[in-house]
N, C-alpha and C positions, 0 to 999 in steps of 0.2 A: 524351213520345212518342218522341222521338227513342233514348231509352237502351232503347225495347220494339223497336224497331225494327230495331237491329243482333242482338236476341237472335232477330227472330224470322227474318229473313236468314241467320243464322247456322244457326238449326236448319235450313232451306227448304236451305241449302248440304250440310250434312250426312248429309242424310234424301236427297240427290240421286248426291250423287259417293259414297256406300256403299251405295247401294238394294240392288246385287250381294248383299255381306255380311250386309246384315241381313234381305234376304228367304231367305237361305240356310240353311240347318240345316248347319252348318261339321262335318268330325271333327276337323281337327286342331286340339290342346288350346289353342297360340297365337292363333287366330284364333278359338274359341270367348269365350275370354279377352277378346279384343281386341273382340268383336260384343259384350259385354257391359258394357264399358267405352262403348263410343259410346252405348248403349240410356240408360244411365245419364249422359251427355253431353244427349246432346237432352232427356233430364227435367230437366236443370239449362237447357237453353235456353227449355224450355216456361216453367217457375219463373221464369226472370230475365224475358222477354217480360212477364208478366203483373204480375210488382212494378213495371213500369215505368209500367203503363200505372194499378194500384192507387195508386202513392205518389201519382202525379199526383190523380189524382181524388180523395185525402186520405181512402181507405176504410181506416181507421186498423186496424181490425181484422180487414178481409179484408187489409191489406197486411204485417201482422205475423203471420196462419197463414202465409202466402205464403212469407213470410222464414225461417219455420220447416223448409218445404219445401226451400227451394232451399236454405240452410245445409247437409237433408239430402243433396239432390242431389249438393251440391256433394260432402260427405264421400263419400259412394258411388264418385261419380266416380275421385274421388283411390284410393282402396284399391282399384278394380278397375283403376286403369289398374296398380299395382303388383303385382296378380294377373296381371296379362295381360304387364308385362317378365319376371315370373317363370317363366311358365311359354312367353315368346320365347324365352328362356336357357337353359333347358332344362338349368339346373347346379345341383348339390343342394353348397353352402359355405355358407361362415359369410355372404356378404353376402347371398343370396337369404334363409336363415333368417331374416337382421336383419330385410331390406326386407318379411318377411312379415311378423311379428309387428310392425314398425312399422307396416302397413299397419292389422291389427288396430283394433292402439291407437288409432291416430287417429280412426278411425270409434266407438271408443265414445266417444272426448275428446268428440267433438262431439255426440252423441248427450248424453251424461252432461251436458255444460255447456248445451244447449237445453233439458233439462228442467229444471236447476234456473234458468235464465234466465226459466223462469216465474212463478217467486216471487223472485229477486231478478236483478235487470237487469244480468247479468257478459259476455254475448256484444254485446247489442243492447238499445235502445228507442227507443220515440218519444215526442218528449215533446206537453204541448198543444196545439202547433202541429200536430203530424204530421209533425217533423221525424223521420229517421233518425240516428243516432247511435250510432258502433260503438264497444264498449267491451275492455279491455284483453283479453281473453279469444277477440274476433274477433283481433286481431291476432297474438296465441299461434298459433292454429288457422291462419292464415296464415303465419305463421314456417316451423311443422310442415309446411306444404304445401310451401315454398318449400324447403326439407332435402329432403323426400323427391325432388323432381323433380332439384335439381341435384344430389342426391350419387347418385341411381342416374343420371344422364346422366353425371355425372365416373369413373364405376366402368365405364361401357359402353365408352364411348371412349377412358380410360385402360386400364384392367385386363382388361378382357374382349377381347383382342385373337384375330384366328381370321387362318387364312394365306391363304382364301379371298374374293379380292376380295368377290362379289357380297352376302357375309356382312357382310365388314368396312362395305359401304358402308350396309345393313342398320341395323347398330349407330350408325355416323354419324347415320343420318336421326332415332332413338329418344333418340339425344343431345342431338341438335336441336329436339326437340320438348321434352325437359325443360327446356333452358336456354330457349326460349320459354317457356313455362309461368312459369319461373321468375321472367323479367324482368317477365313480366304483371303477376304478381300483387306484385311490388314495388312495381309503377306503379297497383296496385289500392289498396294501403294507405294513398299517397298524394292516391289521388282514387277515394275510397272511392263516390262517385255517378257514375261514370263504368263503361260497360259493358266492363271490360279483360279482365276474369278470361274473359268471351265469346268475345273477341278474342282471345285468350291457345288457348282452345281450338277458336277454330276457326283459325286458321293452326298450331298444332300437327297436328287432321287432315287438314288439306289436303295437310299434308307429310309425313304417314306413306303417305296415299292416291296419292301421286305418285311417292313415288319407292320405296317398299314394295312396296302392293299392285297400284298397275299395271305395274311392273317384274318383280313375282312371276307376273302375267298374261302377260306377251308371254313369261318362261322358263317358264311350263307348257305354252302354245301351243308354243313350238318344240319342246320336251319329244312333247307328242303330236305333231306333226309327225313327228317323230324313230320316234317309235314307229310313230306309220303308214305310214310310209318303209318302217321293219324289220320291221311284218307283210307289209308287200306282195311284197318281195322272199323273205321267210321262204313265203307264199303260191306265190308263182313257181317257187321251190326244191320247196316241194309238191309242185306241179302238174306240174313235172318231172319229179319221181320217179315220179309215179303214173301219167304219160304210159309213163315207161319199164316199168313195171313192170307197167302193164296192156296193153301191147303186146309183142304176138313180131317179137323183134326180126329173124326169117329174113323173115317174109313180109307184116308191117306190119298184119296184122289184130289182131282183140283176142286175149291170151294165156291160160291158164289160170285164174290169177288173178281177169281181167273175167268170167269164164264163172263159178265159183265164187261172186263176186259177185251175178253176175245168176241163177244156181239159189237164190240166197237170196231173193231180191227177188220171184224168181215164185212162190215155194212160201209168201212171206208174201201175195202180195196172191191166192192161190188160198185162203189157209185165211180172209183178209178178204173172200173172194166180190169181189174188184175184177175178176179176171180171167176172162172170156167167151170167148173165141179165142183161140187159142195152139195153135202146134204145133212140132215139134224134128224137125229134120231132122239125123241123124248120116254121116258119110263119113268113106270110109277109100280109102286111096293102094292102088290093087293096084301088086305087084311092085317097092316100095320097096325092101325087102331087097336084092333079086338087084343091082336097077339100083346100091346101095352096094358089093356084094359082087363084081360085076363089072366097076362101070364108077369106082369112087372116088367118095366124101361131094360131092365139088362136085359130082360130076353126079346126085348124090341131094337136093341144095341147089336144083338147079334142076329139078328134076321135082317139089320141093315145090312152088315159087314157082308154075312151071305149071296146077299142079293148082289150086292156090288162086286163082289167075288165074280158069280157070273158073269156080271155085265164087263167086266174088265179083261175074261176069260175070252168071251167072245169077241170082242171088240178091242184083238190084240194092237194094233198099228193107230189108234184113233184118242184122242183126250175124251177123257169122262171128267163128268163135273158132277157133283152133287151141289144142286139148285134150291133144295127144300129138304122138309124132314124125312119125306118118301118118295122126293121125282130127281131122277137125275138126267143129264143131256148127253148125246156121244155127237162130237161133229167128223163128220164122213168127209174126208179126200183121201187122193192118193189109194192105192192096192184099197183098201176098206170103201172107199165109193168107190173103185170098179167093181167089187164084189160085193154091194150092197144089197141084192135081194135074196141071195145067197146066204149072206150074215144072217137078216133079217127070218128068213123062212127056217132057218137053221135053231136061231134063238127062238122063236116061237112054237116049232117043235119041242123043244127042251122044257120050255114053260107048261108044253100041255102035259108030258111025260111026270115036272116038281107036281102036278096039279094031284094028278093020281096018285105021286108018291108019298104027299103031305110034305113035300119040301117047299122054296121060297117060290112065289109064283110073281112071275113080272108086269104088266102090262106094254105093250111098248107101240109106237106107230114111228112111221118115218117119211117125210117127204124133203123133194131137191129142191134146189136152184134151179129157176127157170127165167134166162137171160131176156127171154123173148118177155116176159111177163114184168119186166124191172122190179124183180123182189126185191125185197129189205129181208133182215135176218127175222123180222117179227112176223111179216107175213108166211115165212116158212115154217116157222115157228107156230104158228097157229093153227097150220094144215098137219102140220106132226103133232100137235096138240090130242086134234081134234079124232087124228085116227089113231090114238092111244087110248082114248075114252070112248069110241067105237070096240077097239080089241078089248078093252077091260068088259064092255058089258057083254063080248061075248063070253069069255072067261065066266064069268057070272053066271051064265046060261046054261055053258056048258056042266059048270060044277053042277048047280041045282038040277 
């Protein structure tokens, strides 16, 4: 009971500190490697658990399939853990080739010598009693095991040197898990009824699991840290630029660019039927020219800012754009197109008031959305144009 007991511990340990690994579908080829090397671990702890609890109970012949089982187990084991260093290594020489084709071989030894150990008794038997009794051919296949773990642990830690701590310590820890391995199953040949070879592999994954893959854990975590550190800031950089570049930098409203954008945005959600209200109010600077031509750019600098001043005053709840050196857009929804001719009669008042007072004077026009007419944002655009350059030449008229 005792010798089921540590096997079935061992798998309960195994199936816990790798749950990650083995409920994971892994891509990279190491750890794919490595998830199939444990799968075939625990079927050798399931195997050794139940011959523990078989020999005892002296079910002579459920404990000799059994034995047949975990013998397999066991070979699986061993050849995938040497698939899973080989493809750690990630080196195509003569020692990985070896350590393949050894891995091979071994897995048919054992295969080839449990079928003929069914007609004559060269691995294993039990005699009348229901004793076990391993014979010259278990301890070959144990020799062969005991080569392969220390001479690929002596090749990792001798000859496979890399300049990269976090690598080098890597290859220490796979070293140390073959020279465990290896001691085990010395100490298995010895005390061939004693559960070591278990023991042997579960302090081998404890110690790949600790200092491998949850070391390889905390440097992916700062890894992605790292990374979302450099999108946030790569983010910010963005959002700078898009800040600058969709703003005019004279008078701080939105620039051609944002306007451009947003003709795009209306002319999709008009041909989606999203949009119901809308309407574009166009202005333009009278007597920009002159006041550059007479009075110098800074003071043409500040009759923008003014004008825009107004038009942003008025047209509190609405985006302004500046589109040009002297025409800017306001687009109406929401409270500001339900109170569009309101706004409108209100700023046009104001505009005749700057005329007399020798302040900025605006031109402005504005027409909607008319669903019934399938506008596009240009055809509205042209009508708010068009009675802009109508109100300017009244303006005109009115001055002179």
């Amino acid at each position: 009971m005792e010798y089921s007991i540590v096997a079935i511990l061992a798998l309960l340990i195994l199936l816990i500190i790798n749950y990650d690994i083995l409920k994971t579908k892994v891509k990279r080829a190491a750890y794919r490697a490595y998830r199939r090397f444990l799968i075939a671990v625990a079927a050798y702890f399931i195997t050794d658990s139940f011959w523990g609890l078989l020999y005892e109970s002296k079910l002579i012949a459920a404990v000799y399939a059994d034995t047949v089982v975990y013998y397999i187990a066991m070979a699986a084991a061993v050849f995938l853990w040497t698939q899973a260093v080989i493809a750690y290594l990630n080196e195509n020489n003569a020692f990985t080739r070896a350590l393949y084709y050894a891995g091979w071989i071994h897995m048919f030894f054992d295969i080839i010598t449990l079928i003929i150990n069914f007609f004559i008794p060269i691995k294993f038997y039990f005699d009348k009693d229901g004793t076990y009794h391993a014979c010259t051919i278990r301890y070959i296949a144990l020799f062969i095991q005991i080569l392969l773990f220390l001479v690929t642990s002596l090749y990792i830690l001798i000859f496979s040197s890399h300049p990269d701590n976090k690598i080098r310590h890597r290859h220490f820890t796979i070293g140390a898990f073959g020279i465990v391995m290896s001691l085990l199953i010395i100490l298995q040949t010895v005390y061939p009824l004693l559960p070591l070879y278990s023991i042997g592999y579960l302090l081998g994954t404890c110690i790949v699991h600790t200092f491998i893959l949850e070391r390889q854990k905390e440097d992916y975590h700062k890894e992605l840290e790292e990374l979302i550190s450099r999108d946030k800031s790569q983010q910010m950089e963005l959002g700078s630029t898009r800040q600058l570049v969709y703003t005019d930098i004279l008078t701080g409203v939105k620039s051609k660019y944002a306007y451009m954008e947003a003709k795009l945005k209306i002319d999709e959600r008009i041909s989606n039927g999203e949009l119901k209200e809308f309407a574009i109010v166009v202005l333009d600077l009278n007597n920009l020219k002159t006041i550059n031509d007479t009075q110098g750019h800074d003071a043409g600098d500040n009759y923008i800012k003014e004008s825009c001043s107004i038009i942003c005053h008025q047209f509190q709840h609405s985006p302004v754009f500046r589109i040009g050196g002297d025409e800017f857009v306001v687009l109406l929804e929401g409270e500001d197109f339900a109170n569009r001719k309101e706004l409108l009669e209100a700023f046009e008042t104001q505009m005749e008031e700057n005329m007399r007072n020798g302040r900025a004077v605006i031109s402005s026009g504005m027409d909607e959305y008319k669903p019934e007419e399938n506008d596009s944002f240009s055809t509205i655009f042209e009508r708010a144009d068009k009675k802009m350059y109508d109100r300017k030449r009244i303006l005109k008229e009115t001055k002179n």
